[in-house]
One Martini backbone bead per residue (centre of mass of N, CA, C, O) as a GRO file, in nm:
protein
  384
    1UNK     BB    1 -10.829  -2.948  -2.741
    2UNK     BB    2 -10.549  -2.897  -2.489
    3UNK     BB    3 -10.401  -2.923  -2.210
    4UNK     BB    4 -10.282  -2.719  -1.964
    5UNK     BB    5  -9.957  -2.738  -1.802
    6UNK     BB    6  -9.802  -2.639  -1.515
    7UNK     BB    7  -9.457  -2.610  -1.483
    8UNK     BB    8  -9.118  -2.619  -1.310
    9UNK     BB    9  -8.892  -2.824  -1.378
   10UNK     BB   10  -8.753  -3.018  -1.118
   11UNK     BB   11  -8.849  -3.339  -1.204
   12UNK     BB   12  -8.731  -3.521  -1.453
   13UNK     BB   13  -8.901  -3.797  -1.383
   14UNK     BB   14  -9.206  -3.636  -1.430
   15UNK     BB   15  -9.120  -3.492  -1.668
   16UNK     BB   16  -9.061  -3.702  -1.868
   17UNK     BB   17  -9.316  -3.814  -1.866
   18UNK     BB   18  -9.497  -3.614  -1.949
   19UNK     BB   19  -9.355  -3.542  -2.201
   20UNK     BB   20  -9.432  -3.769  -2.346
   21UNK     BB   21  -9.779  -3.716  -2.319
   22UNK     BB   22  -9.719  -3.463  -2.522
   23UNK     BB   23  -9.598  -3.611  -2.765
   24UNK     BB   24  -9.823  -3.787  -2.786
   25UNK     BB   25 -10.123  -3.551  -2.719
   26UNK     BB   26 -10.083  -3.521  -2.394
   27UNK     BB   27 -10.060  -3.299  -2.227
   28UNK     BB   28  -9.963  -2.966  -2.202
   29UNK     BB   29  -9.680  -2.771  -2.117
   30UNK     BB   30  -9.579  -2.492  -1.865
   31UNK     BB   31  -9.334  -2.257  -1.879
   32UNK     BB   32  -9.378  -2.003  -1.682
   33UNK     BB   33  -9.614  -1.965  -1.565
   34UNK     BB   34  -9.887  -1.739  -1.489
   35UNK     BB   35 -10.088  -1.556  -1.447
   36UNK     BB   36 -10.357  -1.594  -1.695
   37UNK     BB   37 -10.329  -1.885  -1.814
   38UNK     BB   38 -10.423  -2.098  -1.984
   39UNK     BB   39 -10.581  -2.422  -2.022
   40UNK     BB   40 -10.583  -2.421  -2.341
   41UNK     BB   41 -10.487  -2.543  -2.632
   42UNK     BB   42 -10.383  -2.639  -2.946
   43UNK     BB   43 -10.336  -2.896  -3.105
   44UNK     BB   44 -10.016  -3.033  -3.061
   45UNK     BB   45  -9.917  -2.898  -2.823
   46UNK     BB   46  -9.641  -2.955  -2.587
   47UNK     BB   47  -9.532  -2.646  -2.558
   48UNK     BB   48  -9.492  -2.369  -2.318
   49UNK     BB   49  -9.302  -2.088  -2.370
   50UNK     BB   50  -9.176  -1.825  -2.131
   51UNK     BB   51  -9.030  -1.533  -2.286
   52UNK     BB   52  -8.809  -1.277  -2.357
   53UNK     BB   53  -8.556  -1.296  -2.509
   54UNK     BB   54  -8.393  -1.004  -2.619
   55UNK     BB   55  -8.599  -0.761  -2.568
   56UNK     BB   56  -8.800  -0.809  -2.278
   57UNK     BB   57  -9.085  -0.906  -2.395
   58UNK     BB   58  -9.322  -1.101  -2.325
   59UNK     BB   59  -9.320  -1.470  -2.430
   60UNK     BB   60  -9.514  -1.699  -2.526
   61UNK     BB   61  -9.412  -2.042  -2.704
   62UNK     BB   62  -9.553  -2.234  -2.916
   63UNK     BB   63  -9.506  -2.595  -2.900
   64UNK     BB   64  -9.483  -2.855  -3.129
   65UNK     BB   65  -9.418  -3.173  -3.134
   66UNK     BB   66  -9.323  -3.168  -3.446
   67UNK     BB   67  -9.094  -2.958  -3.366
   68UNK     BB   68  -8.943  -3.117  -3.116
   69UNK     BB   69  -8.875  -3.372  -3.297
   70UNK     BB   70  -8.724  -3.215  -3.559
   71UNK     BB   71  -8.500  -3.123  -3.394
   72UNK     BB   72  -8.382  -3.381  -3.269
   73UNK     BB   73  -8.364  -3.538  -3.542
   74UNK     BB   74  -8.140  -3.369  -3.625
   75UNK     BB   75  -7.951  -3.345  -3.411
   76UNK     BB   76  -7.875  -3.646  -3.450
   77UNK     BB   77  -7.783  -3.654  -3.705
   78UNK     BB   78  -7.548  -3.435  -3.689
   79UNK     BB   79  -7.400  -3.602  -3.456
   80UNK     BB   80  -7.562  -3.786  -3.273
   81UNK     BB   81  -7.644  -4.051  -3.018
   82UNK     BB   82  -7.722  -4.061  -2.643
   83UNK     BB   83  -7.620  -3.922  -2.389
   84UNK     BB   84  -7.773  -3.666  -2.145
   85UNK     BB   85  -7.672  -3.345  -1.969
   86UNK     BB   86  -7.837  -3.179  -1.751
   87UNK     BB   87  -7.744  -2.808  -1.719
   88UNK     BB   88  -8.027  -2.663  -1.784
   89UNK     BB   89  -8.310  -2.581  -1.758
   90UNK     BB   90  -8.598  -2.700  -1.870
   91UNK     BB   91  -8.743  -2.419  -1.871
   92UNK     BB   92  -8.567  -2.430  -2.141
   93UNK     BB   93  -8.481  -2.488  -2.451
   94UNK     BB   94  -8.230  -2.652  -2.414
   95UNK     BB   95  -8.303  -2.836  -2.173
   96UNK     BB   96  -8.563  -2.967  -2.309
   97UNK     BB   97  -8.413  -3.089  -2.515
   98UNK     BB   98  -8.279  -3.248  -2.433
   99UNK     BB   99  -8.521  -3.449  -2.297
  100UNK     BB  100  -8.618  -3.514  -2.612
  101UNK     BB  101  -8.364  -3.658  -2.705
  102UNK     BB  102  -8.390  -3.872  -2.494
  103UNK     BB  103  -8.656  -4.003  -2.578
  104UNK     BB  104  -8.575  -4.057  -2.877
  105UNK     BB  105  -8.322  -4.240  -2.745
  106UNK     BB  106  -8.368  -4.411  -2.469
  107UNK     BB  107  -8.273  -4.237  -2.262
  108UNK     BB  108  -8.127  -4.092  -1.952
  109UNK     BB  109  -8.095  -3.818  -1.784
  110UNK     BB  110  -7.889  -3.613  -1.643
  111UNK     BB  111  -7.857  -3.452  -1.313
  112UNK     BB  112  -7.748  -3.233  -1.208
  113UNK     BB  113  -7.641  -3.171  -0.842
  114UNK     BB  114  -7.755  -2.852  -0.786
  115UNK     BB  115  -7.498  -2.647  -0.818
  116UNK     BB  116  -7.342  -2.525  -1.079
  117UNK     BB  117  -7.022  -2.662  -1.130
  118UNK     BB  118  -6.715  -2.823  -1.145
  119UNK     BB  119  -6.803  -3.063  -0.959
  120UNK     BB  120  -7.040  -3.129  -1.054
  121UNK     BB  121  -6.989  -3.207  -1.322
  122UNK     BB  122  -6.815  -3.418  -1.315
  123UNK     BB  123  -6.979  -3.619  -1.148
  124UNK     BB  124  -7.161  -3.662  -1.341
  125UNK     BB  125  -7.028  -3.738  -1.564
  126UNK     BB  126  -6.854  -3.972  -1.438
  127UNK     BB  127  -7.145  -4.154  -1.398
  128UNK     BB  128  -7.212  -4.191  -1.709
  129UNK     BB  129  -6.882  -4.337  -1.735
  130UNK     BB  130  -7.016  -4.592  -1.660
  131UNK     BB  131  -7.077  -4.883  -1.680
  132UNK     BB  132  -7.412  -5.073  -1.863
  133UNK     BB  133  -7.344  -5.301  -1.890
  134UNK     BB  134  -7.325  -5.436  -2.233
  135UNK     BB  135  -7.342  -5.130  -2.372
  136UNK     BB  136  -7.171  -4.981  -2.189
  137UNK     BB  137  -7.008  -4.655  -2.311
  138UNK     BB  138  -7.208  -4.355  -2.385
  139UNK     BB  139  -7.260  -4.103  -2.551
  140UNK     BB  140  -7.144  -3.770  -2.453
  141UNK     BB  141  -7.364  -3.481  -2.374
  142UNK     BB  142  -7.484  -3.154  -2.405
  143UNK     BB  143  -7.534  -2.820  -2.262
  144UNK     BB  144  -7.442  -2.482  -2.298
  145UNK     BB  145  -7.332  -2.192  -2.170
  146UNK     BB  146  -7.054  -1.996  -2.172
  147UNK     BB  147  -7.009  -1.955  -1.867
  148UNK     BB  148  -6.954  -2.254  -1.819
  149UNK     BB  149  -6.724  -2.311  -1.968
  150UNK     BB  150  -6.543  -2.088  -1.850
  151UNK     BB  151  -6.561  -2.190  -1.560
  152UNK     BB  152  -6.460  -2.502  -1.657
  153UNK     BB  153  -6.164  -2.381  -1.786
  154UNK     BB  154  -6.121  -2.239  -1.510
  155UNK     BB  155  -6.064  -2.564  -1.393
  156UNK     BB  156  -5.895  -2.746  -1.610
  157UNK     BB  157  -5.649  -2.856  -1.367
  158UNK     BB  158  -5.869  -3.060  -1.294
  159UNK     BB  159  -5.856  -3.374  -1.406
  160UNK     BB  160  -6.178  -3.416  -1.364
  161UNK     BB  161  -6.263  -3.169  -1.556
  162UNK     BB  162  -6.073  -3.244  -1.810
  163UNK     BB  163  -6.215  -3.527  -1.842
  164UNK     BB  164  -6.513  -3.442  -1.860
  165UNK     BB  165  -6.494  -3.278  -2.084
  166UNK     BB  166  -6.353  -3.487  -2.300
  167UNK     BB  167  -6.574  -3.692  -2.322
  168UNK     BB  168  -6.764  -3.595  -2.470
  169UNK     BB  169  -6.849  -3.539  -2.814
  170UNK     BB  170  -7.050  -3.302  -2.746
  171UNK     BB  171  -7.077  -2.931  -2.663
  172UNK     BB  172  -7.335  -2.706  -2.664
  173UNK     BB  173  -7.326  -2.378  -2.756
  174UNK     BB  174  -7.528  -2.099  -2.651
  175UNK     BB  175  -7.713  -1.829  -2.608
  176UNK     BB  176  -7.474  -1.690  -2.708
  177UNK     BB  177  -7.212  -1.573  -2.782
  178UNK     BB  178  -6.889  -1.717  -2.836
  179UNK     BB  179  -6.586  -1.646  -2.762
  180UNK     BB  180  -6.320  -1.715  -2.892
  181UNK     BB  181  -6.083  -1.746  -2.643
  182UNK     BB  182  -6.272  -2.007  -2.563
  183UNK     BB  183  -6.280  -2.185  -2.810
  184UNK     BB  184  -5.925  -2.199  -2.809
  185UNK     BB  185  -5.924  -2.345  -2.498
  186UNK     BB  186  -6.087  -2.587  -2.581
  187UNK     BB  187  -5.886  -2.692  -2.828
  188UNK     BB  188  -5.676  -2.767  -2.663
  189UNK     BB  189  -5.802  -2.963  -2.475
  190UNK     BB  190  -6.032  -3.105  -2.645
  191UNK     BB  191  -6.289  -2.992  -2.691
  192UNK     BB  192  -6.582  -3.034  -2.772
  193UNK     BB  193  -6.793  -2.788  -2.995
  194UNK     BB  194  -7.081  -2.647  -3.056
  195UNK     BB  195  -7.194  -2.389  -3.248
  196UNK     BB  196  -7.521  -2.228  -3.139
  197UNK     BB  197  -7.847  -2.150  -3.342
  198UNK     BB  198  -8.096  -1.996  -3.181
  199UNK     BB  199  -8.423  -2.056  -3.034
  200UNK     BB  200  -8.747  -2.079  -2.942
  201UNK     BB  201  -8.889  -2.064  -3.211
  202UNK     BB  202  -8.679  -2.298  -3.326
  203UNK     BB  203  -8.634  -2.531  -3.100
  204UNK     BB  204  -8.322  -2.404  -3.058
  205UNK     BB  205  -8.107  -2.510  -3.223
  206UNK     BB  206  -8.055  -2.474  -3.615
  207UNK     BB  207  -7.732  -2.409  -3.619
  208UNK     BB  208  -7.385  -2.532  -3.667
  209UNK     BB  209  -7.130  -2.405  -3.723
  210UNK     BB  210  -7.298  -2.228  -3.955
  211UNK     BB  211  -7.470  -2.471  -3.997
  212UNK     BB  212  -7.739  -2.598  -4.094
  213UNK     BB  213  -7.976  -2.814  -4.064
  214UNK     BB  214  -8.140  -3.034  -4.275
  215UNK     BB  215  -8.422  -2.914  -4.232
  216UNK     BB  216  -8.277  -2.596  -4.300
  217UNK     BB  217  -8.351  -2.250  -4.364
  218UNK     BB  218  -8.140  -1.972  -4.469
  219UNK     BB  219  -8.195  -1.621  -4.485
  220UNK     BB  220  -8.191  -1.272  -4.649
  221UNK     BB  221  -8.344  -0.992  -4.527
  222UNK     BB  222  -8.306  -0.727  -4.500
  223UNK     BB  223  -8.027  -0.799  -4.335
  224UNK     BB  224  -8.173  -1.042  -4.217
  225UNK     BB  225  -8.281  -1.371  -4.070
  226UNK     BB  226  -8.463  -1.622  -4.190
  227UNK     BB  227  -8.617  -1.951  -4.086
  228UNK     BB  228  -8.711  -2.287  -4.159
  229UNK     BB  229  -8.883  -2.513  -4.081
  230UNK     BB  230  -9.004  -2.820  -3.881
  231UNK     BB  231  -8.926  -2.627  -3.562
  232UNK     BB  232  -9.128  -2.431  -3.583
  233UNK     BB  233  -9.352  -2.289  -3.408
  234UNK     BB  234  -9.675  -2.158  -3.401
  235UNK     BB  235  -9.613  -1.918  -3.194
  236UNK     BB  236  -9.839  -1.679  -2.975
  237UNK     BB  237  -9.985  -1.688  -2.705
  238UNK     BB  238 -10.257  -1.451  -2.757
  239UNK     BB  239 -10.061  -1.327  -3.000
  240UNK     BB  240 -10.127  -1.260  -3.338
  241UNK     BB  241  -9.985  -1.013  -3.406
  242UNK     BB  242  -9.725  -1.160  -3.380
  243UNK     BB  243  -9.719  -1.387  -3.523
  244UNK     BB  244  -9.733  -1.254  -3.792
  245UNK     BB  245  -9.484  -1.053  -3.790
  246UNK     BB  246  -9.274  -1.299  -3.744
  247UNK     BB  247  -9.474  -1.538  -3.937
  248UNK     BB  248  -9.393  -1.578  -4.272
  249UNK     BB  249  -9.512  -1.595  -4.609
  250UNK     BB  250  -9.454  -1.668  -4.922
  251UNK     BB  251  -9.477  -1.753  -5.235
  252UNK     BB  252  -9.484  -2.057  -5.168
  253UNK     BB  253  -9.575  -2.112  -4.875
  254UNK     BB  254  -9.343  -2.028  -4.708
  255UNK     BB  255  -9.232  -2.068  -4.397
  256UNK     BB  256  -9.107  -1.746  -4.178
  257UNK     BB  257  -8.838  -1.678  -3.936
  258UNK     BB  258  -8.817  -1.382  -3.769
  259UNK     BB  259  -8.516  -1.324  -3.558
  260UNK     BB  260  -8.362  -1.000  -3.538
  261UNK     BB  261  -8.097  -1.057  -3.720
  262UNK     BB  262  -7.806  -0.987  -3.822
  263UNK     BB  263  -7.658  -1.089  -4.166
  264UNK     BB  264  -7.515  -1.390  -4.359
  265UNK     BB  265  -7.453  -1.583  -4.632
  266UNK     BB  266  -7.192  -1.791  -4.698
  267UNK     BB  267  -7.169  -2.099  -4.838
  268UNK     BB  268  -7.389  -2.161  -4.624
  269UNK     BB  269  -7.275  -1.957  -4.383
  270UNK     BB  270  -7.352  -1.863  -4.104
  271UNK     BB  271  -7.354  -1.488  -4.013
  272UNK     BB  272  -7.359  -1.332  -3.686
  273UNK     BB  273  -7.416  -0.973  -3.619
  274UNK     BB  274  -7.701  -0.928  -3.454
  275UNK     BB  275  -7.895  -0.716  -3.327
  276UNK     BB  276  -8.128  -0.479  -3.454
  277UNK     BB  277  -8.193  -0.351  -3.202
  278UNK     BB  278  -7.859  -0.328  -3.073
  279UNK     BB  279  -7.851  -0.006  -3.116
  280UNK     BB  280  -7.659   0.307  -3.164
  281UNK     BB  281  -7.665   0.677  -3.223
  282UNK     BB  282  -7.359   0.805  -3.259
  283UNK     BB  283  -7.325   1.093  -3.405
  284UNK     BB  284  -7.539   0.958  -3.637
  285UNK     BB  285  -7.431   0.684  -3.624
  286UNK     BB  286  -7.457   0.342  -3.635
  287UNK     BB  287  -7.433   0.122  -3.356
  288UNK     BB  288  -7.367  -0.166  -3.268
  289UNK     BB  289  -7.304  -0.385  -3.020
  290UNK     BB  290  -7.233  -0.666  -3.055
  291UNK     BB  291  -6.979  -0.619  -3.213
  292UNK     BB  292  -6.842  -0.473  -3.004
  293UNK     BB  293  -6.884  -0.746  -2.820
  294UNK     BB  294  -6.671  -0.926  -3.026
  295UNK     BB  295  -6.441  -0.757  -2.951
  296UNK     BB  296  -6.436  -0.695  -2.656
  297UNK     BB  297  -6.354  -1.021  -2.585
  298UNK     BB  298  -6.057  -1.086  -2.742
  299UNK     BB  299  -5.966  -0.946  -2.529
  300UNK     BB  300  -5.714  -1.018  -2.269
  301UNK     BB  301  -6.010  -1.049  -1.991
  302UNK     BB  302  -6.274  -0.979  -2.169
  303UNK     BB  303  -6.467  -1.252  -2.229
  304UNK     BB  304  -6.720  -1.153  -2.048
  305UNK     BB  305  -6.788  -0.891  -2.185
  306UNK     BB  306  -7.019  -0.627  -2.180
  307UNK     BB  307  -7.234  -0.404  -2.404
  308UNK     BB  308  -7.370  -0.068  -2.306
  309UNK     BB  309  -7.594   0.173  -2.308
  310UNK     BB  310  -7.543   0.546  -2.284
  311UNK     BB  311  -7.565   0.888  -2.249
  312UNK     BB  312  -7.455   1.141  -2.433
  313UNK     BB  313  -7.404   1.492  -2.426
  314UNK     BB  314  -7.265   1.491  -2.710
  315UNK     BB  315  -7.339   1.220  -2.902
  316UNK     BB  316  -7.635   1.060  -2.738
  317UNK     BB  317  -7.501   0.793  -2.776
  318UNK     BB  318  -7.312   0.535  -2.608
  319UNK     BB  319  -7.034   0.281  -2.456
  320UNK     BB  320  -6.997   0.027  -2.248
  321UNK     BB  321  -6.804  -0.150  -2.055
  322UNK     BB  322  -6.855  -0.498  -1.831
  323UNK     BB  323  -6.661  -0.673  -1.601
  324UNK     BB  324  -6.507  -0.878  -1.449
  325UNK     BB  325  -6.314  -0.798  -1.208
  326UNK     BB  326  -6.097  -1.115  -1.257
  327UNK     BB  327  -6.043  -1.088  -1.538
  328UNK     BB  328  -5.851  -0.884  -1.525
  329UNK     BB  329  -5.536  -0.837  -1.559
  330UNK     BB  330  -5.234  -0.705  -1.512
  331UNK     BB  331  -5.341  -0.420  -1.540
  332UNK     BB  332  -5.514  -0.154  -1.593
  333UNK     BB  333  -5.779  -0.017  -1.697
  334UNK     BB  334  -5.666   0.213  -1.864
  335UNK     BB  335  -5.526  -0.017  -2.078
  336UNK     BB  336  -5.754  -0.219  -2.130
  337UNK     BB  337  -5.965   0.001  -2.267
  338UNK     BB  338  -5.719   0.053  -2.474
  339UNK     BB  339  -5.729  -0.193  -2.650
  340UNK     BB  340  -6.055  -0.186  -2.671
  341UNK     BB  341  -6.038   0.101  -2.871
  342UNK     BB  342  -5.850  -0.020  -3.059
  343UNK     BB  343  -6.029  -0.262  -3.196
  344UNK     BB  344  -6.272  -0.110  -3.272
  345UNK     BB  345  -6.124   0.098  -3.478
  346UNK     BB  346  -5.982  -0.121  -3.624
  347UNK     BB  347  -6.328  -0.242  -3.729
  348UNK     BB  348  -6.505   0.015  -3.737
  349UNK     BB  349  -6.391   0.263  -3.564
  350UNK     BB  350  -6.389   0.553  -3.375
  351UNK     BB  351  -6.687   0.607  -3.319
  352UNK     BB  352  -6.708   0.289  -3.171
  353UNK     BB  353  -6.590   0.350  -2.905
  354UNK     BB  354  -6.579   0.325  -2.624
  355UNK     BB  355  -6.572   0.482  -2.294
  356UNK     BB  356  -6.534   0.277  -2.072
  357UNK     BB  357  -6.471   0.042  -1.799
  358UNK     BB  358  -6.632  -0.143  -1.597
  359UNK     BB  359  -6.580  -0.308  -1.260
  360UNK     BB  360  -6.715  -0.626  -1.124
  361UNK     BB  361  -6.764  -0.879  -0.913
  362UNK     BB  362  -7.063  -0.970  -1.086
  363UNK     BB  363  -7.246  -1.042  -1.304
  364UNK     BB  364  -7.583  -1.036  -1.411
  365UNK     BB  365  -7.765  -1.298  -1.439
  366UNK     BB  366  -8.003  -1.518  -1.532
  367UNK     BB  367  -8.150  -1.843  -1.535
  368UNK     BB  368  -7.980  -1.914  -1.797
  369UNK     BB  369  -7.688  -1.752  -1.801
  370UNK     BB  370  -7.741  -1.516  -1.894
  371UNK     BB  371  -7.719  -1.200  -1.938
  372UNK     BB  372  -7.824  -0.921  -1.773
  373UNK     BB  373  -7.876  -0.627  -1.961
  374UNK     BB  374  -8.085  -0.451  -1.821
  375UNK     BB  375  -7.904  -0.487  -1.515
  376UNK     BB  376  -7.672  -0.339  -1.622
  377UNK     BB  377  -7.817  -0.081  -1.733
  378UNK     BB  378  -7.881   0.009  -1.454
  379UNK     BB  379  -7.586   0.044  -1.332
  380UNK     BB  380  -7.476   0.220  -1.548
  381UNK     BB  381  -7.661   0.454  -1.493
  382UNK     BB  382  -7.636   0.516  -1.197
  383UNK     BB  383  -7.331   0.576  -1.206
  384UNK     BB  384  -7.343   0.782  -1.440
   0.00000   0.00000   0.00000
């Protein structure tokens, strides 16, 4: 058994140093841990991340180091290596996954300083590009979440922010979808993305613009996406049972997790259709929530737009759209939501329109940047 030492991961230069003694064999590192976590783990396990997932459930994901490793150095085979801007909490897997990244680089990673925005970005980014003696200036990387990016290119009139933004080799966006608006006004100004998919329980992104990383197998099973890989989780600290259910073994003896995302492969190219649970059966019929809520980012002014669900007395349950108050532009609200109940009907149908259309000052969001989907269906039910 190996021990289980919990960490806030607010000092990277403390953690780096765990982090490596992690990946050497010990002790294992627990993020997000509270009361009554256990004290040691299965040999091999380099960290436990503490995870609500997109269920809302709480899950502790036990990582081996040989699964943060293989992790890492596919998408290094993949970029390139260099140096790494960590923009995330380290004890979230996109994170962590920077820090392991340096590790086997070789680099030491940059942190924001204070909270993230634009001018610490930048500022960030410029001390990075800055020569280091002979070595001269590294390839430089990045990870960040759709919030993130929108907050930058709308602050990218500033030379310093639009210098940093295209400094990169590539800004890995992962975390939720990416609103088409937002890649296509980064490709605009020169901004390398790389969209990626992935979980805690996959060790972050393992499919880069839809193509699966080279150790990364990916299959659909009704209507499922589940992938393979040497990043694979070992599984749910504690909960037996949810590991059976979730990491499924075939007929060749290949380990396969189970996403809970609906999706297809086609020519090798995986498209993620959403969530599994993410559905709503208005009048009899069964409609996506994330699929509406990718056509209504393409509304230009919605591109940060939530879509959550609502009870109605007629349908059994509808839609309503949430977006931040400053996103609208000069339109009136009802010719806004007119757009979007227009989008979705010519590509889902009449049936799947939103009813409503929600400005809020500020979406709430999770300390990852992810919106908080839970607490936008709380405030928007008890509105309505």
């Amino acid at each position: 058994m190996t021990a289980l030492i919990p960490t806030d991961a607010e000092d990277t230069g403390q953690l780096r140093d765990a982090l490596q003694r992690a990946l050497d064999g010990g002790p294992a590192l627990g993020f997000g841990m509270l009361g009554g976590a256990p004290e040691h783990v299965a040999d091999g396990i380099a960290a436990v991340i503490a995870t609500s997932g997109s269920s809302g459930i709480p899950k502790r994901v036990a990582l081996s180091a040989e699964a943060l490793r293989a992790s890492a150095e596919a998408t290094a085979a993949r970029i390139g290596e260099g140096r790494w801007l960590l923009a995330l909490p380290a004890g979230y897997v996109a994170g962590l996954q920077v820090m392991v990244r340096s590790l086997l680089a070789g680099t030491e990673p940059r942190q924001i300083e204070g909270r993230f925005s634009p001018v610490s970005f930048a500022e960030a980014t410029l001390a990075m590009l800055r020569p280091a003696g002979a070595a001269g200036v590294p390839e430089l990387y990045t990870s960040l979440v759709p919030a993130q990016i929108a907050t930058l290119l709308d602050a990218a009139e500033d030379t310093a922010v639009r210098a940093a933004l295209q400094a990169y080799r590539a800004i890995l966006v992962g975390g939720q979808a990416l609103p088409e608006p937002l890649r296509e006004r980064a490709g605009d100004l020169g901004v390398r993305i790389v969209r990626t998919y992935g979980s805690t329980e996959t060790s972050g992104g393992c499919v880069y613009d839809g193509v699966p990383l080279d150790t990364v197998a990916v299959r659909v099973v009704d209507g499922e996406l589940r992938i393979a890989g040497p990043m694979l989780a070992e599984g749910y600290l504690g909960d037996g049972s949810l590991t059976a259910r979730t990491f499924l073994h075939d007929e060749h003896g290949i380990r396969w997790y189970r996403t809970g995302d609906l999706g297809l492969v086609e020519d090798g190219v995986v498209r993620v259709h959403g969530r599994a649970d993410n559905v709503i059966v208005s009048g009899g019929i069964n409609i996506s929530l994330d699929r509406v809520e990718r056509i209504v980012r393409r509304v230009p002014g919605l591109h940060e737009a939530v879509v959550v669900p609502v009870p109605d007395e007629r349908w059994g349950e509808a839609s309503v759209i949430v977006a931040p108050r400053g996103e609208v532009l000069r339109r009136s609200e009802a010719e806004q939501l007119g757009q979007a109940r227009e989008a979705v009907a010519a590509e889902i149908g009449a049936h799947a329109r939103p009813s409503r259309l929600v400005l809020v000052d500020e979406l709430a969001v999770l300390s990852s940047g992810k919106p908080d989907r839970e607490a936008i269906r709380r405030s928007v039910a008890e509105l309505h």
